[in-house]
N, C-alpha and C positions, 0 to 999 in steps of 0.2 A: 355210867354211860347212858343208859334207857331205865328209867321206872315206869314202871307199870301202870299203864293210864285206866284212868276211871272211867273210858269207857270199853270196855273189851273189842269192840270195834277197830279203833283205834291203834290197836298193840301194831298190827300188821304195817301201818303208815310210818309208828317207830323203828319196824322192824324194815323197812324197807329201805330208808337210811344208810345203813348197814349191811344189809346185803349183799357179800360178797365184796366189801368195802371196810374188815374190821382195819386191814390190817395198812390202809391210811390213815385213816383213823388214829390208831395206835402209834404211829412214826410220827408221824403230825403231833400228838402230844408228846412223843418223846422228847423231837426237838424245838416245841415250846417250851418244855422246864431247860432246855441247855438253852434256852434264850434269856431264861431267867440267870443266867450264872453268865453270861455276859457280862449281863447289866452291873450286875456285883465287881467285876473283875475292872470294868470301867470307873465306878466308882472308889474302887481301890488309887486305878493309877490315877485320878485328880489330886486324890489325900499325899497318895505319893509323891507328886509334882510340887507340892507346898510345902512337904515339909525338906524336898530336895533345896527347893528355893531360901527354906531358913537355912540348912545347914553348908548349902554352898558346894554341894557333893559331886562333881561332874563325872566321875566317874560311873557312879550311881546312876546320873543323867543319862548316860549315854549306853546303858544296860539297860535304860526305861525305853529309850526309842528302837532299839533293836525289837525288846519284847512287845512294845505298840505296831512298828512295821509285821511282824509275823499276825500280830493277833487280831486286828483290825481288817485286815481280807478274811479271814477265816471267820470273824463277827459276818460279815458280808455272804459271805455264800451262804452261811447260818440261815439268815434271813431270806436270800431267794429260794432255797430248799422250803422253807416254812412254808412262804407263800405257793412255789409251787405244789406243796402234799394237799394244804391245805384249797386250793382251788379246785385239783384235781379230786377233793373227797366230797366235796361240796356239788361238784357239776355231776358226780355220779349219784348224788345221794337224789339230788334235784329230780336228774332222767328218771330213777326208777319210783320215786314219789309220785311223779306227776303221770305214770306210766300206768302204776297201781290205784290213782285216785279214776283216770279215764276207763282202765278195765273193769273197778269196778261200777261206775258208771251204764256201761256199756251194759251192765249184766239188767240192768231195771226193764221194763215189760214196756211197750209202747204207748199203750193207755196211762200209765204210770208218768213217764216221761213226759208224756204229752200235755198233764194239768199239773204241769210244774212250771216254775219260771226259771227257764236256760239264765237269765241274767245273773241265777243266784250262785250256778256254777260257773260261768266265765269269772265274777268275780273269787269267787273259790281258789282257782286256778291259775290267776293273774295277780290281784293286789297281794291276797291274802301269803300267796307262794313267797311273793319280794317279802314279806315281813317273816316268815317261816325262816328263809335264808338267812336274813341278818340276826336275825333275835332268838334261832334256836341254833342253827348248824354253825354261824360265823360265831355265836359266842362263845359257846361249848369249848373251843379252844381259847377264846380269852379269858375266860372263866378259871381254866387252869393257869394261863399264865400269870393272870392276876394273884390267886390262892398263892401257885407257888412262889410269887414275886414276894408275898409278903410274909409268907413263913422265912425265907431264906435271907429276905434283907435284914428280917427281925431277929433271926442269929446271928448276923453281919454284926450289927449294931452290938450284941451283946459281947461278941467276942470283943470291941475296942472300946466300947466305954457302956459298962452294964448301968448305972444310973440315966445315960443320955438315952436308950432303950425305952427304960424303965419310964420314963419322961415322954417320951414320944410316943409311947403306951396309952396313957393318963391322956395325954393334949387330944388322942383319937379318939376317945368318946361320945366326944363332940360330931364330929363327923359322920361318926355310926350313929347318931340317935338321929341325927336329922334324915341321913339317907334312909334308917327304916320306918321315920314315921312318912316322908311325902313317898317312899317307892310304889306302897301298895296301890294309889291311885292310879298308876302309871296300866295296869292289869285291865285296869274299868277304862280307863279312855282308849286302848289301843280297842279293844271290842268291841267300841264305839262307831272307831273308825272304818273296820272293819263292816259293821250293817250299814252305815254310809253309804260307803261305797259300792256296797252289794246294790240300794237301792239307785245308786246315781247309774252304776253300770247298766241297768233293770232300763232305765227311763232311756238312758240315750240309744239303747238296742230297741225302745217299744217304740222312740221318733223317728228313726232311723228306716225301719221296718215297713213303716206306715206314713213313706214321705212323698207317693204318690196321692195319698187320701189329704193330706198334709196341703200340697200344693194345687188339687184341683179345690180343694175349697174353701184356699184362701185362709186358712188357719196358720199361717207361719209365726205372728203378732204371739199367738196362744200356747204355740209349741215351744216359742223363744223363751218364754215365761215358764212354762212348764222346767227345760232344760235350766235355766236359767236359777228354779227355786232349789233341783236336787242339786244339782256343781254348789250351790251357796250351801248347803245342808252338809255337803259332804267337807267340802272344805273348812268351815268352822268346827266340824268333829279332830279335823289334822291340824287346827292353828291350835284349840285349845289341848291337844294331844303335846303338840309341839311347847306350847308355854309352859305346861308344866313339866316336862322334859329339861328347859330351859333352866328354868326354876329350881328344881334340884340340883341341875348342873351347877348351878350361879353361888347354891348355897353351899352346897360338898365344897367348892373353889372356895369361897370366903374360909370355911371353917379350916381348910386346908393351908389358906396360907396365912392364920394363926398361927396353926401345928406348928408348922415350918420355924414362922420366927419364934415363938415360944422357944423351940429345939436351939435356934441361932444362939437368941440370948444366953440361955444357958450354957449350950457348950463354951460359948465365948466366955463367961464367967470360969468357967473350970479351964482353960485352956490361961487365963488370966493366973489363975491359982497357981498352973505348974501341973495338974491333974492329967491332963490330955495336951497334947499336939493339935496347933490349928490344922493342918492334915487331917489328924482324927474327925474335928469339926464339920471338916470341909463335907468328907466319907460318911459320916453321920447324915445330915443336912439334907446330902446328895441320894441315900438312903431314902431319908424321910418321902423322898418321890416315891419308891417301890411300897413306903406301908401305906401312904396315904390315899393313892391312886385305887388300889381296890380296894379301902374303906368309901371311895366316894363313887367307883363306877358296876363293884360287884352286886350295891341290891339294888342297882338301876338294870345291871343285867339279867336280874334275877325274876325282876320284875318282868322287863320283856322277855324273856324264855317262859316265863309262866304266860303271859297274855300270847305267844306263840305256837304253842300248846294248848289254849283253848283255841286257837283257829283251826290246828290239827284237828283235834276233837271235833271242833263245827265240820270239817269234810268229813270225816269219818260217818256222821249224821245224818248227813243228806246225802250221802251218797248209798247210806243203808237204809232210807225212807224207801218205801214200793218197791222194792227189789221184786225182779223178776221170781215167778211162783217156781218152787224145785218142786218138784213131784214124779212120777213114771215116765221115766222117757217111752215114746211110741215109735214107731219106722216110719220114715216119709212115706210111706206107700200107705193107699187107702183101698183095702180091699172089698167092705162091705157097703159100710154108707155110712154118713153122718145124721143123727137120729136128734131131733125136739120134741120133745115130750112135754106138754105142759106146761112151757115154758112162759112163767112170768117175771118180768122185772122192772124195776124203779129205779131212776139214781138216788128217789128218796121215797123212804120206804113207803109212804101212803101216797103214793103219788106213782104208779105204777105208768111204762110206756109202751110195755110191749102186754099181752094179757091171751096166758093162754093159746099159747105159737106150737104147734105140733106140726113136724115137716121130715122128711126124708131129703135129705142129698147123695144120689150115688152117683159111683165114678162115670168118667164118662159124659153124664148128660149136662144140657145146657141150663137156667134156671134165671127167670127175669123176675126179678122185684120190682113193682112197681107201685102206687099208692101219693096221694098229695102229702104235701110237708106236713111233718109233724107225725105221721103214720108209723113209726118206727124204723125202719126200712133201714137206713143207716147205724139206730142202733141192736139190730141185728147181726149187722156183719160185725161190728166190736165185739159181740158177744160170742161168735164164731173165732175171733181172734183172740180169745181169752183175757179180755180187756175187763171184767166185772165176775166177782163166784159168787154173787150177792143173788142170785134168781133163784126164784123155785123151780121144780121140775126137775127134768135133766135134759142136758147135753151130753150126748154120747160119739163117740168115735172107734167105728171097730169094737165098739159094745164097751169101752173105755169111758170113763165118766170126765167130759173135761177139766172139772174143776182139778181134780186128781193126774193132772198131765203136766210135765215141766214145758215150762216155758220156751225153753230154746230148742226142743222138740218138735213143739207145736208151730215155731216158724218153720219149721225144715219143711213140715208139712202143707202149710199155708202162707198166702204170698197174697198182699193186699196192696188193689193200686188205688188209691183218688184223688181227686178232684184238682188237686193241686199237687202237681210231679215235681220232686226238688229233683235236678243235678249240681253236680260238684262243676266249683272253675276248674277243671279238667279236661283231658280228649273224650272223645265219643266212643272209645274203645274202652276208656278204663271206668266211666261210667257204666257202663252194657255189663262190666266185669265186676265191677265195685271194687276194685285195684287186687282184684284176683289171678290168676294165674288159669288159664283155661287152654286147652287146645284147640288150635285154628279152627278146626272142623266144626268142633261144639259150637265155639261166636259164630261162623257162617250162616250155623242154620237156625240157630237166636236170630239173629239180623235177618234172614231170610224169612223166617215164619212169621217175624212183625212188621215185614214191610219196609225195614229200612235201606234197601239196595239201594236204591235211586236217592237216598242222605250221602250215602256212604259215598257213589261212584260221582256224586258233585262236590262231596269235603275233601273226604278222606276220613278215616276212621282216627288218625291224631288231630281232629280239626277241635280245639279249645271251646267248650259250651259256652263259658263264661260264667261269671256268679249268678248261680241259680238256672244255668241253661239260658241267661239270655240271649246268646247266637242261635236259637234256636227255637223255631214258631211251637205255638202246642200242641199242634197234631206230631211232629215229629221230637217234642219231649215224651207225649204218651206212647209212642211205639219205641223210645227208648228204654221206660220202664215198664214195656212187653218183655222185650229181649232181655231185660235184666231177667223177668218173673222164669220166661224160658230157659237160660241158660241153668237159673240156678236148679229148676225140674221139679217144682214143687206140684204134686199132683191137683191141689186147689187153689183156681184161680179168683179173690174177690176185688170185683169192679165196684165202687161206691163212687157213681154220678163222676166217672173216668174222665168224660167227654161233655161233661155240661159246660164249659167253657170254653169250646169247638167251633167253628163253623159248622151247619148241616151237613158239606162234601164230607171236611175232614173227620167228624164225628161220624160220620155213617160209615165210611173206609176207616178208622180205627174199630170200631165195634164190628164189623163185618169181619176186620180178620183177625178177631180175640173169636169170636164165633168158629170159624174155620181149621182155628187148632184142635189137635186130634187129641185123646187122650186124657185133658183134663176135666175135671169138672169146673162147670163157670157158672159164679154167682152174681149176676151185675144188677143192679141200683141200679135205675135209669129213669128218667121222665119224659125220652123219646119214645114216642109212640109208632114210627115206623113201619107197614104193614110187611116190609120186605122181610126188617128184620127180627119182627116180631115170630115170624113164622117158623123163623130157625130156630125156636127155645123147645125143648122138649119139655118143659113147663112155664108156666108164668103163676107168678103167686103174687096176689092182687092185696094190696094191707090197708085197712081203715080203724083209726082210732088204736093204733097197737094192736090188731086184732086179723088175723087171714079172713078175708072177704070172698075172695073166690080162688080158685085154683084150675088150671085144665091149660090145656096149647091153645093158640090162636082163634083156632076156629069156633072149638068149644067156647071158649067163656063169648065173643061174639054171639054165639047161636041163643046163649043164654040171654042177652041183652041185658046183665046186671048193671055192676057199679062200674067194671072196664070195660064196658060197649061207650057208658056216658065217659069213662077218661077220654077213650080212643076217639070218637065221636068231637069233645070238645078241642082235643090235640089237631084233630082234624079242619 
């Protein structure tokens, strides 16, 4: 039923198959080998019908159509049972496949996620699934029926004429030598198909994505081309997938219907002799369907169950690349402070962006980053979000070293908004909730502490964002995910440049009332310089070159006239 895949990852996606599903599974194979003893029983009463026709027997006759009217419904429901076990194994195996490939998906770190390409798992999850279903879960069952078809026909045949067997034996080698020499390429082209498609999904998700940049500058000519070259790339991967498919099919048929008359001629010679009954012939003949069919379609299926199984494998893969860090889980709560020490980092190693970062964050207070691009400042707060354990130094938490901190901890704890706020085409309620379950009072005063009453009291809380929030301006997508940050009460709040893509009004009233929250510690990115609300930071840490340039509130670093007198100065 399940072997043991090479790569241990993996076993779980077999196993998930199965899951609480042996025992369709199980029935569904049962009554596929009684589909194969149909088949026999049919091919019985043909031989029988001929040789009633030589001997003239009606009595016989009419014994045959009694036992056809009984056993011919009862063939029938046979087959809607089949199909119904077999649909219902297949759609539960599917659900918890596809259930276990998104969980563990879901488990990877957001830095992780984020220098990935989503194309590579939409296709994952969509082409590669339809080829999973047919070529691993819909065979599996014709794989027996076939086996069994051709053990059971092959004693059929020997019980009524062991030489016409024996013959039909001999004529199948033919058929097996060709189906095992074209099968194995069948493994390499499906594969094929498969990164295809991954790449065509990749491109029309990347044109798609970027079809306002597309259409203001007149690049449509370039995109069409673009689209245009993956669909042709991907589609010659499934023609020449499909022709050799073909191909095999075209020659297993030829060599098959050699067998056949091979089998005809003979029996018909022996049936000439006096040796066998043209009946026998006929049952013979009629047989030769059941051996010959999986000598021509078993190492084609065996072929896609294995290139099915390497798809399995490729999820299993990528979906255990950057896995979210397991390590010490910590309590959302922050009691001392978040501690930089030292702190140097690169995304390559001689090439260093932050250098030398020493900073305290305690609860409570407010904390303005601020510094020209390229300064690090943003990557800072990844670093906070345990997006990189590649730094020197330390990063501490409650004296806890982060590197040493599991991941899904460390969100409970921290809650990062920027620049660009996705919502779901969803309500404004279940956005703010993220399709959680919360009580009324809790959303209330989410929604009240980020300012969105006056959304609310002109939608409704079920009013539909739209894909990506487009019912909705960007000041009141960022106060939507305030209220998400609020609801969920993570005691650190990081803003990276929340409100750069604001209006001055609405940018100044979103940051005004992420300021005003009681409780958390807030660390915002920001390149507005605003004296109002510059003044409400209980520090501002000033970055040049990767590097802390000045530190103190408001007044202080002004009094200094450093490097943030000339930002404020030039913002001014």
């Amino acid at each position: 039923m399940m072997k043991a895949a090479k790569n241990p990852a993996a076993r779980q996606y077999y196993q998930a198959f199965y899951q609480d599903n042996h025992l369709r599974f199980a029935l569904g194979m049962v009554l596929m080998g009684l589909k194969t003893l149909c088949f026999l029983v049919i091919s019985w009463i043909l031989g029988a019908i001929l040789d009633i026709i030589a001997t003239r027997d009606v009595q016989h006759l009419w014994e045959l159509i009694r036992f056809s009217a009984v056993f011919l419904p009862l063939s029938l429901a046979l087959d809607l049972a089949v199909y119904r076990i077999r649909t219902s194994f297949t759609k539960k195996a599917l659900v918890q496949y596809k259930a276990l490939a998104f969980q563990n998906l879901s488990k990877k770190s957001i830095s992780a996620f984020s220098r990935e390409n989503t194309g590579r798992y939409i296709s994952v999850l969509t082409n590669d699934v339809n080829t999973v279903e047919e070529n691993y879960l819909n065979r599996s069952f014709l794989l027996l029926y076939h086996c069994a078809s051709f053990v059971t026909a092959l004693g059929m045949m020997f019980i009524f004429s062991p030489p016409l067997a024996a013959a039909a034996i001999l004529f199948s080698l033919l058929p097996i030598a060709v189906s095992v020499l074209m099968g194995g390429e069948l493994t390499r082209r499906e594969k094929t198909v498969s990164d295809r498609n991954e790449r065509f999904v990749t491109q029309v998700k990347d044109l798609l994505s970027g079809f306002s940049v597309i259409k203001s500058f007149k690049a449509e000519g370039e995109a069409q081309v673009l689209f245009h070259a993956a669909s042709t790339c991907a589609e010659e991967a499934k023609a020449h997938r499909r022709w050799w498919d073909f191909s095999l099919v075209s020659c297993a048929n030829f060599c098959g219907t050699l067998v056949q008359l091979g089998v005809f001629l003979l029996g018909a010679f022996l049936s000439i002799r006096g040796d066998i009954t043209a009946g026998t012939v006929i049952i013979i003949v009629n047989l030769c369907n059941n051996v010959l069919s999986p000598i021509q379609v078993v190492p084609q299926f065996w072929a896609g169950r294995k290139a099915a199984k390497a798809l399995v494998e490729k999820l299993a893969q990528v979906t255990e690349e950057n896995a979210g860090r397991v390590g010490e889980a910590i309590p959302p709560v922050l009691e001392e402070a978040i501690v930089l020490d030292n702190v140097t980092f690169g995304y390559e190693a001689d090439q260093p962006v932050l250098r030398d970062i020493s900073l305290r964050l305690e609860p409570g207070k407010k904390y303005a980053v601020v510094g020209g691009s390229g300064s690090g400042k943003s990557t800072l707060l990844n670093l906070l979000m345990g997006a990189y354990d590649s730094y020197s130094g330390s990063i501490t938490i409650d004296g806890r070293e982060l590197r040493e901190v599991d991941t899904d901890s460390l969100y409970d704890l921290m809650s990062l908004i920027g620049q660009s706020v996705f919502l779901f085409d969803d309500t404004i309620r279940r956005n703010i909730t993220m399709f959680r379950d919360f009580p009324d009072s809790q959303v209330e005063s989410a929604v009240k502490r980020s300012g969105l009453l006056e959304l609310l009291a002109q939608k409704g809380e079920e009013y539909r964002c739209g894909e990506n929030g487009v019912g909705l301006s960007g000041g009141e997508r960022q106060r939507v995910s305030i209220a998400r940050c609020l609801l969920r009460g993570a005691p650190v709040l990081l803003l990276d440049e929340a409100t750069a893509s604001l209006d001055n009004q609405t940018a100044f009233a979103v940051t005004d009332a992420i300021l005003r929250l009681d409780g958390l510690i807030r660390v915002v990115v920001t390149h507005r310089l605003e004296e109002t609300l510059m003044t409400q930071y209980d520090e501002i840490v000033v970055m040049r070159n990767g590097r802390i340039q000045e530190r103190g509130t408001f007044h202080q670093l002004m009094e200094q006239k450093g490097f943030f007198y000339s930002l404020f100065t030039l913002a001014a």
